[in-house]
C-alpha positions as CSV (number, residue, x, y, z in Angstrom):
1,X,102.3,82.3,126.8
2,X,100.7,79.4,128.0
3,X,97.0,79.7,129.3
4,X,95.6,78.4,133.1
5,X,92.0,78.4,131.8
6,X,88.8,76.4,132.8
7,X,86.9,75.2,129.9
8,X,83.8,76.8,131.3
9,X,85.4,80.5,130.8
10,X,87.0,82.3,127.9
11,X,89.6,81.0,126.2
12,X,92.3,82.1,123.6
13,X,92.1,81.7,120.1
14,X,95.1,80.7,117.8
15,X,95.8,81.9,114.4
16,X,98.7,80.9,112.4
17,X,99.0,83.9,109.6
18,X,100.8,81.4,107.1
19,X,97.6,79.3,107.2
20,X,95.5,82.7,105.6
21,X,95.2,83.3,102.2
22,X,95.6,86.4,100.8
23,X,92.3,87.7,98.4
24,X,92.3,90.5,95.9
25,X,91.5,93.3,97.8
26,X,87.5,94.7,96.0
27,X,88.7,96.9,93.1
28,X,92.3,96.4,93.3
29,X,94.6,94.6,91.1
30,X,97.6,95.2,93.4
31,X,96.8,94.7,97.0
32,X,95.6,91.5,98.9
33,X,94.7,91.2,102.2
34,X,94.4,88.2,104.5
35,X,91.5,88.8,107.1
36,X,93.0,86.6,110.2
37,X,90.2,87.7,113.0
38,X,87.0,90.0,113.8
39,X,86.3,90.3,117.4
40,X,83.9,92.0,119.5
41,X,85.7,95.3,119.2
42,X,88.2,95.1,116.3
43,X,89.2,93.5,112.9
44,X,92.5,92.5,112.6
45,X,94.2,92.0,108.4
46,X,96.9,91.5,106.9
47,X,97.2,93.6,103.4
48,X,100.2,93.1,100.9
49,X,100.9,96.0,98.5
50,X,102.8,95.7,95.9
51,X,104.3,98.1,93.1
52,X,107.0,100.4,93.5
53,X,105.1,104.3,93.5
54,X,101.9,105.2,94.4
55,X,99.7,103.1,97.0
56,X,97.0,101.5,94.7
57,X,93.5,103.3,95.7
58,X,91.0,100.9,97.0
59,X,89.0,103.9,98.4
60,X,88.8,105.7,101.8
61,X,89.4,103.5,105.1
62,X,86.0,103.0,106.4
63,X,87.2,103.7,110.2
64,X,90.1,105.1,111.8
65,X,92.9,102.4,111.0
66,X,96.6,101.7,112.8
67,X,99.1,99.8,110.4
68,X,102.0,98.3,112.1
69,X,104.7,97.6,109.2
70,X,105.8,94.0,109.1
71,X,108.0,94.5,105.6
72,X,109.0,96.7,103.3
73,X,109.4,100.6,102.7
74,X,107.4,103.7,102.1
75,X,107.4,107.2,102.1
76,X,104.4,109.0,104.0
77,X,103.7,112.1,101.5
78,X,103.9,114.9,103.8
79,X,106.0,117.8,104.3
80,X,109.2,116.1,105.7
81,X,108.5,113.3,102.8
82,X,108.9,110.4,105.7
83,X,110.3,107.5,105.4
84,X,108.6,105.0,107.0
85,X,109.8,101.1,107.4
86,X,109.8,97.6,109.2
87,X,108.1,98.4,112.9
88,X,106.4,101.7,112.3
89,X,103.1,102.4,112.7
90,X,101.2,104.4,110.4
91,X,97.6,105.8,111.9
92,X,95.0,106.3,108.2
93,X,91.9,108.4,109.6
94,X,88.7,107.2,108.4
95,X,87.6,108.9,104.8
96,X,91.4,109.0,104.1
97,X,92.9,107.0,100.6
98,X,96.2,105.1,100.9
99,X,97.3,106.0,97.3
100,X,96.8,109.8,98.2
101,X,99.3,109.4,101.0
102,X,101.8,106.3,100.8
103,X,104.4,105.7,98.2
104,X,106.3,102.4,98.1
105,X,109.8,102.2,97.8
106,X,109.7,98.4,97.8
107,X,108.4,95.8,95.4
108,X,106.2,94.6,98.4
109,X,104.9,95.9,101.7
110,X,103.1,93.8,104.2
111,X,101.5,96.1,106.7
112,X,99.2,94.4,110.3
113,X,95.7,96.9,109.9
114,X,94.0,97.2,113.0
115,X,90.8,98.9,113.3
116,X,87.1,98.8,114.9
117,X,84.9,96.3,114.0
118,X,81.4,96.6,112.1
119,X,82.5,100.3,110.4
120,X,80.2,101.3,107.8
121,X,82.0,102.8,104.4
122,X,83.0,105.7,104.8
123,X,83.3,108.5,102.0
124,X,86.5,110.3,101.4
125,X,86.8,114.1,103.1
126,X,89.2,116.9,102.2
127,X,88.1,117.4,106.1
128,X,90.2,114.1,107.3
129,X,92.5,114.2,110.2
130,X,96.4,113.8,108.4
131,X,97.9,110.4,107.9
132,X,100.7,110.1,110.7
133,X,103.6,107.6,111.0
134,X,104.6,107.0,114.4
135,X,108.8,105.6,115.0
136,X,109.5,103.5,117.9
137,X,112.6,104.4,118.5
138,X,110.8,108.4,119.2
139,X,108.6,106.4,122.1
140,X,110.3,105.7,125.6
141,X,110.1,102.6,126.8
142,X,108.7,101.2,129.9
143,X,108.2,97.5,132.2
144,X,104.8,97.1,132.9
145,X,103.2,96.0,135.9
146,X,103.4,92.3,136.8
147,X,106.1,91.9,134.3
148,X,109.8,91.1,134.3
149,X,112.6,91.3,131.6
150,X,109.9,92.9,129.5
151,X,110.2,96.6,127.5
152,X,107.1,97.8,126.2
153,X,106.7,101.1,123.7
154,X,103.3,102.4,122.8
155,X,103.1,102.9,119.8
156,X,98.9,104.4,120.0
157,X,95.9,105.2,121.8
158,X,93.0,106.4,121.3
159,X,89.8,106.1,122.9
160,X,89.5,102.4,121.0
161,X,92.2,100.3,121.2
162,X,95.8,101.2,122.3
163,X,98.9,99.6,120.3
164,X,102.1,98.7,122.1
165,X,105.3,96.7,120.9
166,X,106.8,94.6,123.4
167,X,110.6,92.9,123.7
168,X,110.4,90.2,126.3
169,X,114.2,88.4,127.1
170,X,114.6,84.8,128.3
171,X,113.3,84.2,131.7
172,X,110.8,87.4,131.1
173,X,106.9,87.7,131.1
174,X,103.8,88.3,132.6
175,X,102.1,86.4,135.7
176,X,99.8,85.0,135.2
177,X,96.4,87.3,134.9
178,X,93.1,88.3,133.1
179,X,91.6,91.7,132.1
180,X,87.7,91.2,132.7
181,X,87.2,94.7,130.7
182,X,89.1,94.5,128.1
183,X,90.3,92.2,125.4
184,X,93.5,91.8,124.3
185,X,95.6,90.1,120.9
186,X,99.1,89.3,120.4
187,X,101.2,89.1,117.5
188,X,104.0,87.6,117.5
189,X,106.5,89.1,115.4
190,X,109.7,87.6,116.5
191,X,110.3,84.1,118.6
192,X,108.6,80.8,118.5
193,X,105.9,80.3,116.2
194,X,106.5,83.8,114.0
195,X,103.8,84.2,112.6
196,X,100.9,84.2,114.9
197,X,98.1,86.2,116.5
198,X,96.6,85.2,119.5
199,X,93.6,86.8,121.0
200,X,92.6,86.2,124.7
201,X,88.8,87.5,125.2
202,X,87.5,89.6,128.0
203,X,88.6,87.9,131.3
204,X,90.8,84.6,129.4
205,X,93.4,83.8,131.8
206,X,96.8,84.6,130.0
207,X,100.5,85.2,131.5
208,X,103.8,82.8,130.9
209,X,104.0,82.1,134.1
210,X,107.7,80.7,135.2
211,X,109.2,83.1,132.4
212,X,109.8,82.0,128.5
213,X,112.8,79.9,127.1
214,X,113.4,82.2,124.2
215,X,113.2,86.1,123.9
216,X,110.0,87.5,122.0
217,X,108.5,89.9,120.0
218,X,105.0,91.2,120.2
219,X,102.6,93.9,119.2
220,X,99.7,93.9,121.4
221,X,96.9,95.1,121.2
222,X,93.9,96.1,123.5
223,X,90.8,97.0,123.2
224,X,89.1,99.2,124.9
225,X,92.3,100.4,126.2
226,X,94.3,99.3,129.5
227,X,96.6,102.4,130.1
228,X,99.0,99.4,130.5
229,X,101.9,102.1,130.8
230,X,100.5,103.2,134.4
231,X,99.2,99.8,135.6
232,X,99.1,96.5,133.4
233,X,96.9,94.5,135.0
234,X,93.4,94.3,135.2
């Protein structure tokens, strides 16, 4: 992932999670939340719930909000009673409350929210669009464009950001590139330097070049979003 950059143009930012401390979420006694990054388009936390049962309520989501599942188990209270673990993604509408739809199974769940940036609160609505859970393992996978030894899933789109989860093997990666409309953040989930987010602004040179030593893991993220499933680069 390294970065062919001049200093005069965007350039990536670094974030090692470990470094973040978590903060009592407002009203809550049982969830925390680490904000790692707000960019143009999108806020990017980590939130840690604890307490086997009910999600603890901390109100509605104030925007339409992705959470990718870094730890732990839950149950999505619908019909089929879903069980939802490590690598799903679970899509909370804005107005909707977490302790109306999420039950933990584990002591502690570490969830990656992604959502727009600058919402305003937002009440809670009977109206609200359903929470979802979304598996990988129900997405096909793909090789983007200008990539090799590289497997991508989407996990989400919408007309905001899309969210993709990404396997890259030794000797596998992007060339070396830029999206001039979009920005774009990494997590890396699995590999060297786990955990970290990365986020390369609109038109920051990105791309690991001669291919990378280890295999990775990644969710990334872009915002607005690239269709990177029909062509990946900008």
């Amino acid at each position: 992932m390294s970065d062919a950059s001049a200093s005069s143009g965007p350039v990536a930012q670094y974030i090692a999670v470990e470094g973040v401390e978590y903060e009592l979420a407002k009203g809550c006694k049982r969830t925390l939340r680490k904000h790692l990054l707000t960019t143009e388009r999108l806020e990017i936390q980590q939130t840690l719930l604890r307490g086997v049962g009910d999600a603890e309520d901390c109100g509605p989501c104030a925007a339409d909000t992705a959470a990718y599942v870094l730890a732990g188990a839950l149950v999505l209270k619908n019909e089929q009673r879903t069980r939802v673990g490590k690598g799903h993604l679970i899509v909370v509408p804005a107005g909707a409350r977490w302790n109306e739809r999420l039950s933990l199974l584990s002591d502690e769940v570490v969830l990656l929210e992604i959502a727009r940036a600058g919402a305003q609160a937002a009440s809670s609505s009977e109206q609200a669009a359903a929470v979802r859970a979304v598996d990988p393992d129900d997405v096909e996978p793909y090789e983007p464009a200008g990539h090799k030894k590289t497997r991508n899933r989407c996990l989400w789109v919408d007309d905001h950001m899309e969210i993709i989860e990404g396997m890259i093997e030794r000797g596998g990666g992007a060339e070396q590139h830029s999206h001039p409309n979009n920005e774009q953040l990494l997590y890396v989930l699995g590999g060297v330097g786990v955990p970290l987010l990365i986020h390369y602004p609109k038109g920051a040179p990105h791309g690991t070049g001669g291919g990378i030593p280890e295999p990775l893991e990644l969710l990334v993220i872009y915002s607005p979003p690239l269709g990177e499933s029909h062509n990946a680069l900008g």
